[in-house]
N, C-alpha and C positions, 0 to 999 in steps of 0.2 A: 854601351857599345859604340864603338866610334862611327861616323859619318861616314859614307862612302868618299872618295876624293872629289866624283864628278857633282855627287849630291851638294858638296861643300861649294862647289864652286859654283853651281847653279845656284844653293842661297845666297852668296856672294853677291852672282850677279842682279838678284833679285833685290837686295838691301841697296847695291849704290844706283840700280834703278831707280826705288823708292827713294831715297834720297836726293835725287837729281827732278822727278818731278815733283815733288814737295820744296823742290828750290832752297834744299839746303844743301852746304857747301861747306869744306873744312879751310883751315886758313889757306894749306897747302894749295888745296884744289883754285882757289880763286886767281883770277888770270890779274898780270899787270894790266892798264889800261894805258895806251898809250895814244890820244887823240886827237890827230891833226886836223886842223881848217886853214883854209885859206879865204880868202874874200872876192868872191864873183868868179871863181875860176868854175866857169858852167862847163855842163856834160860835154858841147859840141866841139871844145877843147881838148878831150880823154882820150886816147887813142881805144880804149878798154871798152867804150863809148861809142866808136867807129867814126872819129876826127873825120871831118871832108880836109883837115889841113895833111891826110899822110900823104907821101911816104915823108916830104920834106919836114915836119913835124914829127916828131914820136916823146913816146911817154913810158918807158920803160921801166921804172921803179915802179909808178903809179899800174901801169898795167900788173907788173910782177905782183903787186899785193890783189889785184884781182882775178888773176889766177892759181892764186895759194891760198884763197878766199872766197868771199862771196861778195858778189855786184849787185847794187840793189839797180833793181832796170823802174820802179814806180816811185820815187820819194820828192815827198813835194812840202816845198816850206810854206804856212798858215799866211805870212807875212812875208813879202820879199824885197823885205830892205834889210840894212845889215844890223844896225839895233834890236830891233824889235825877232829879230830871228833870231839871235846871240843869247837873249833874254827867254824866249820858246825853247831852244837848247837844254838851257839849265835849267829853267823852270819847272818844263814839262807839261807847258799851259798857254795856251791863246793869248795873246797879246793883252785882250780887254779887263784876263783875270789876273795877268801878272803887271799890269799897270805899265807898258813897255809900248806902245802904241804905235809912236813916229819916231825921229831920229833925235827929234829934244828931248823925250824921255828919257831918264836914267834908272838904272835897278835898285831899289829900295837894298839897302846892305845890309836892313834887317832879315831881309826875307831866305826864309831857307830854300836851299835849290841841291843840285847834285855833290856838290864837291863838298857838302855840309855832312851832306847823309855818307858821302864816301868815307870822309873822315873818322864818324862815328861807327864805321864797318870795319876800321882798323888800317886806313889805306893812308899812306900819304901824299898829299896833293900838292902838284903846283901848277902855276900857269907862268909861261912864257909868252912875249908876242903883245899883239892885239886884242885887247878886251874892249874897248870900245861902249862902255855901259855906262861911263861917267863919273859913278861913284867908285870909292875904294874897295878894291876886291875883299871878301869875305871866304872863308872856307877854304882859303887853303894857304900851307905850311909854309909855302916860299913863293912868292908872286913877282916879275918883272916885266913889268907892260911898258909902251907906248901912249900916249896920251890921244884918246879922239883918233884922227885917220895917222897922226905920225908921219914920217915922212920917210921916203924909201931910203936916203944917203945919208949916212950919218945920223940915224933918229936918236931924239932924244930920251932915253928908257928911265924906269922909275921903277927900283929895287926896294921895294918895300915902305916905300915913302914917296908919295908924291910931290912933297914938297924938294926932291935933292933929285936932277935931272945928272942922268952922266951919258957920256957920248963920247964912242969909240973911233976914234980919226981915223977915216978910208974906208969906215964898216958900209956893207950894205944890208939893208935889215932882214932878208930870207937870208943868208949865211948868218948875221949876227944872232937872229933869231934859234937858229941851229946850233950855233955853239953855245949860246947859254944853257937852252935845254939840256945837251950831253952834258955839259958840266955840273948839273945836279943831279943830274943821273948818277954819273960817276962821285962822287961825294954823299950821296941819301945810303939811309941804313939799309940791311938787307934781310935784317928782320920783321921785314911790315910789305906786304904788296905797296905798287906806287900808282898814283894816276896822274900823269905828265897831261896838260891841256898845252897845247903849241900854235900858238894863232898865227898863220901870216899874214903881212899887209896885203899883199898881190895877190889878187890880179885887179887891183883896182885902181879906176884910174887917178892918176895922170900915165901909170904904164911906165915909171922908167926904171927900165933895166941895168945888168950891171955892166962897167965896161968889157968886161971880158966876151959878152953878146954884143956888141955894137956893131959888127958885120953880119951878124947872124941873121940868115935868111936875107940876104940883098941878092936881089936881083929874082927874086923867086915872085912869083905872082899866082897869089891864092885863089882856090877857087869861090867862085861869088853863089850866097845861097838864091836858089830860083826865087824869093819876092823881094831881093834888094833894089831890085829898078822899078819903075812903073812909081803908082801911087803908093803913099806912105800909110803904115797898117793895112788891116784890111779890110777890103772891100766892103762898103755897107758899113761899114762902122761911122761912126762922131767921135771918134776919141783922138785928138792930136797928135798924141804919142811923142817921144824923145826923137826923132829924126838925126841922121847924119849930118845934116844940115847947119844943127848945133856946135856940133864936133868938129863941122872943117874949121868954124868961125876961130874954134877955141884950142885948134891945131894951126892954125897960118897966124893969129895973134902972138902966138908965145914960144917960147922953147923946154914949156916943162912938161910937157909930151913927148914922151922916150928921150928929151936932151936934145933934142933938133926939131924947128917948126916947119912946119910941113911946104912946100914950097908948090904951087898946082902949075901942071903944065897949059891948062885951056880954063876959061872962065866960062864955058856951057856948065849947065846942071847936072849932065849924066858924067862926064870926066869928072867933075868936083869929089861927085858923088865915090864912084869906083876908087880915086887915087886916095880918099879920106878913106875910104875901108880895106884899103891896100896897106897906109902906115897902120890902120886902127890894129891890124891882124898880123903883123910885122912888131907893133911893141907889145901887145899882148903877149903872144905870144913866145917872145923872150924873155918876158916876166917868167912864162909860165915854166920855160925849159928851167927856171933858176930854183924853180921849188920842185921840180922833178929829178933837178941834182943833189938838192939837200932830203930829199925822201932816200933818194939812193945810200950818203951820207947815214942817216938815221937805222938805214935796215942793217948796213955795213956792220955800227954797231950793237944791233941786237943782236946779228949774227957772233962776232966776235965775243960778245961778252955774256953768252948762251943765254940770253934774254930771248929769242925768238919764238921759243916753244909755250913759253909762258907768260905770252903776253899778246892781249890783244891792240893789232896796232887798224887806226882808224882812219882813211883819207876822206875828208868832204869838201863843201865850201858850206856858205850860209844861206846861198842862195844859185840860179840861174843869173846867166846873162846875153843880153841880144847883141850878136855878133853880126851884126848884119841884118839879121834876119828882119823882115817888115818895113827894110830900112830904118832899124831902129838900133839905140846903142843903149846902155843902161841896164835896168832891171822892173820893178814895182809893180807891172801888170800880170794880169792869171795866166795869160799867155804862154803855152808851154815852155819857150825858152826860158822863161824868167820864172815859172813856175816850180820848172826841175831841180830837183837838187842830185848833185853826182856824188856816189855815196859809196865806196870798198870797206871792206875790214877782211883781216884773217886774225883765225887763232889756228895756229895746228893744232890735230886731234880731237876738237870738239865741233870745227867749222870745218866741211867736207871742200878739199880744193875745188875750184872753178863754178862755185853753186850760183844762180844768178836767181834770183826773187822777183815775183814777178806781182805777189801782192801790193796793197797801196799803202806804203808808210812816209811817215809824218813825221816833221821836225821834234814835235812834242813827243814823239816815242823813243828818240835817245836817249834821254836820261832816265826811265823803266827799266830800256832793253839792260843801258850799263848797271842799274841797279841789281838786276837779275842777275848778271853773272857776277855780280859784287856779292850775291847771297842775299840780297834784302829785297822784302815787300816792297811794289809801287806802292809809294805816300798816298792817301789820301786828297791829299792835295792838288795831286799829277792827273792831268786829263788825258796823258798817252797812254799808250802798251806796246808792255813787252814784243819785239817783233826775234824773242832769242830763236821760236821754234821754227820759223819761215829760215832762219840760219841753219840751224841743225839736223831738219829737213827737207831735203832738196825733192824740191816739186810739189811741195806741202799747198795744196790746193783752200779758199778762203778767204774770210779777212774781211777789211773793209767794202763795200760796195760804191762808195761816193765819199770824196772829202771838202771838207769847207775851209775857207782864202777869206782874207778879207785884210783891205789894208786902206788903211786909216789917213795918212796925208791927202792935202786936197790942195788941187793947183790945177789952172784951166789946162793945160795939157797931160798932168798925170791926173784925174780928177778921185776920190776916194771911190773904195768900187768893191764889193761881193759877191760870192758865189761859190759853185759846187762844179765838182769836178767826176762823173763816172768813169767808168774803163771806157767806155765808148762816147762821150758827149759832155760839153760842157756846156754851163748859163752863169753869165754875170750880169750882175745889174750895179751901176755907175749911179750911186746917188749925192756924188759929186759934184754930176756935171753941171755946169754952170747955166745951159741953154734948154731948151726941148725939151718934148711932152715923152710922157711917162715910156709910149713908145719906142721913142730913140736912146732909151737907157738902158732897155735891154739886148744882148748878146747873146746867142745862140749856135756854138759849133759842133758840127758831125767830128767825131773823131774820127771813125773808120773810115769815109768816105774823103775827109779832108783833114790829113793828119796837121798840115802846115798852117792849119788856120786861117787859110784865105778869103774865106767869104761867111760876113755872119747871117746866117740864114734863118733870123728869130720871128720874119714874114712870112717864114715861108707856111702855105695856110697845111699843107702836109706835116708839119714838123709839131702843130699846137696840141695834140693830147699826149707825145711827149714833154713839151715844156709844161703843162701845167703839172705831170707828173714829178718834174724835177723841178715848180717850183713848188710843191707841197714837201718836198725831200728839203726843199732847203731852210722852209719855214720850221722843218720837226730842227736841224741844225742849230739851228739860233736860238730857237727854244731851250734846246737841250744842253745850250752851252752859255745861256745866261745872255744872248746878245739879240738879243729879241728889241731893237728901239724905236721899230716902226713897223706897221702891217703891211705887207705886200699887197 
């Protein structure tokens, strides 16, 4: 006797349940991947983000995908330089296990990473852009990088061989970068899902934009973040940090800073200072409007060529960067700005519009999360996780409770330096630094009471059965991740 209809449809829905958390997936079901990066273009840049640069800035595509999508409001890269995160990406492992450390390291080509396992899930891959890893890309189908940082005008790209450079007269590399993409888009078969990786140069410096910004935003005057004046970093710290001070030297030297060197009207320290972070945020951010036209470009055609529905499309960077903030320009320290990473993705129909996440994810949980909806097991090898359910359920309460930083280059103003990160509190400890007793190495910020990180307050004698709490949290860390090489 036959099934009722409603019966049928409730086991229905009960079968592609079970098959949805048993994480298995028909070819049909699995989404394109489609995964963009840029370099240093941090959260306080995003309008999605809550920019201090609107209304005279905005980000309209980039926002568009986070409200057809979901915003990650917690993701913080292990390492915040551009190497050794690029390498955490694919990997899905801390710097120390995938051998990727500083920016001299290169990724082993032996070693297998996402776009390996992508390919053996039936996907085909390529990368566009900036790879930045040194060695010859592996794992995927069609690959056309830049070499190391590249150069914004006219870069010299390298289609499958590193050895035969070709360069497009008048390109600028976010629009050339864009067009090569779509052109293998538009040419790859349509019988296999695709995973397109899309790297931009920008927003890194030297900053220079394309002509068609060259007026863009003159005469406009940005708002300054509340610790750009006074003392450099903060208070109670020893750490030198990258100061703006560096930046005027190596803006009034040259012209390969947005293509005009910076001209100062007074030779006091606080003018110096303000009209250096006047151009800084001026060619920034015309970098940045140029990859907000080519995301626009990109949606145009998934729309167009009904790719949109079935494919997950990805914006990030690889890291945070200090705009100001500390009076600092750069990236490398736990410091939130430099810590953060600004993270969208949509898929329609499985990712609920406008979902914003509030758990703690980690660079090393990309390559999971993508495998996950690729249909495959996290590798053995992968130290992240999947973060698909904080996507598919919106307010999904969890997760991590503390995560671990650690970055490895040592120089008396960046000095190498670790730590842990709560929802509410952080500690680093700098065992880099070149000076001072065990004391002045460590670091201790309120987050709730002092989001901005102004004062480290690791003295303070109220604050010490918190820290030894979080620093027994940081010792189970290192342990538990193989990076254990000295006792605290």
């Amino acid at each position: 006797m036959p099934a009722p209809q409603c019966l049928k449809k409730n086991l229905l829905g009960l079968c592609l349940g079970l098959l949805h958390s048993m994480n298995v997936w028909s070819a049909s079901e699995r989404p394109n991947i489609l995964f963009i990066m840029s370099d240093d273009h941090t959260s306080q840049a995003w309008g999605c983000y809550g920019s201090r640069f609107a209304p005279a800035f905005q980000t309209p595509h980039i926002d568009r995908l986070a409200k057809e999508g979901a915003l990650l409001r917690n993701c913080f890269v292990t390492n915040s330089i551009c190497v050794p995160s690029r390498a955490s990406i694919l990997t899905g492992q801390y710097s120390h296990i995938n051998g990727v450390k500083t920016l001299a390291d290169a990724l082993d080509p032996q070693k297998k990473h996402l776009a390996h396992y992508l390919q053996e899930a039936g996907y085909q891959t390529a990368l566009v852009g900036k790879w930045h890893l040194k060695s010859q890309p592996t794992g995927f189908d069609y690959w056309n990088i830049i070499k190391g940082q590249g150069r914004y005008r006219e870069p010299r790209m390298f289609e499958g061989d590193l050895a035969q450079p070709q360069v497009v007269e008048g390109s600028y590399s976010t629009d050339l970068f864009t067009e090569k993409a779509l052109a293998w888009l538009s040419t790859r078969t349509n019988d296999q899902p695709f995973a397109m990786f899309l790297h931009y140069k920008s927003t890194h410096e030297p900053w220079q934009y394309p002509p068609r910004h060259k007026d863009l935003f003159d005469g406009v005057i940005f708002d300054e973040p509340e610790t750009l004046m006074g003392l450099t970093g903060p208070k109670n710290s020893r750490i030198p940090g990258w100061p703006l001070e560096i930046l005027t030297e190596r803006m009034v030297r040259g012209s390969d800073h947005g293509g005009e060197a910076l001209v100062l009207s007074q030779e006091d320290p606080q003018t110096k200072r303000r009209e250096t972070y006047q151009k800084l945020i001026r060619d920034y951010l015309r970098c940045a409007t140029a990859i907000d036209e080519n995301i626009g470009k990109i949606l145009k055609y998934m729309d167009t060529n009904n790719l949109s529905d079935n494919t997950m499309v990805i914006y990030t960077s690889d890291q945070g960067y200090f705009l100001g903030e500390h009076n600092y320009f750069d990236k490398r320290f736990m410091l939130e700005e430099s810590l953060r990473m600004p993270f969208v993705v949509r898929l329609p129909h499985r990712i609920p519009a406008g979902v914003q996440v509030d758990p703690m994810i980690l660079n090393v949980d990309f390559a999971p999360m993508l495998l996950d909806y690729a249909g495959q097991a996290t590798p053995v090898s992968m130290q992240g996780e999947s973060f698909r359910s904080y996507l598919e359920r919106p307010g999904q309460k969890g997760g991590r409770t503390s995560v671990y930083y650690r970055y490895w280059e040592n120089s008396p103003r960046r000095p190498a330096h670790y730590g842990i990160r709560t929802k509410t509190a952080k500690l680093i400890y700098y065992d880099g630094l070149m000076t001072g007793d065990d004391m002045q190495r460590w670091e201790f910020y309120n987050l709730q009471e002092d989001p901005q990180e102004t004062y480290n307050l690791y003295d303070r004698f109220s604050n010490a059965e918190l820290i030894g709490k979080m620093k027994h949290i940081l010792r189970q860390w290192r342990f538990n991740l193989g990076d254990m090489t000295k006792e605290l």
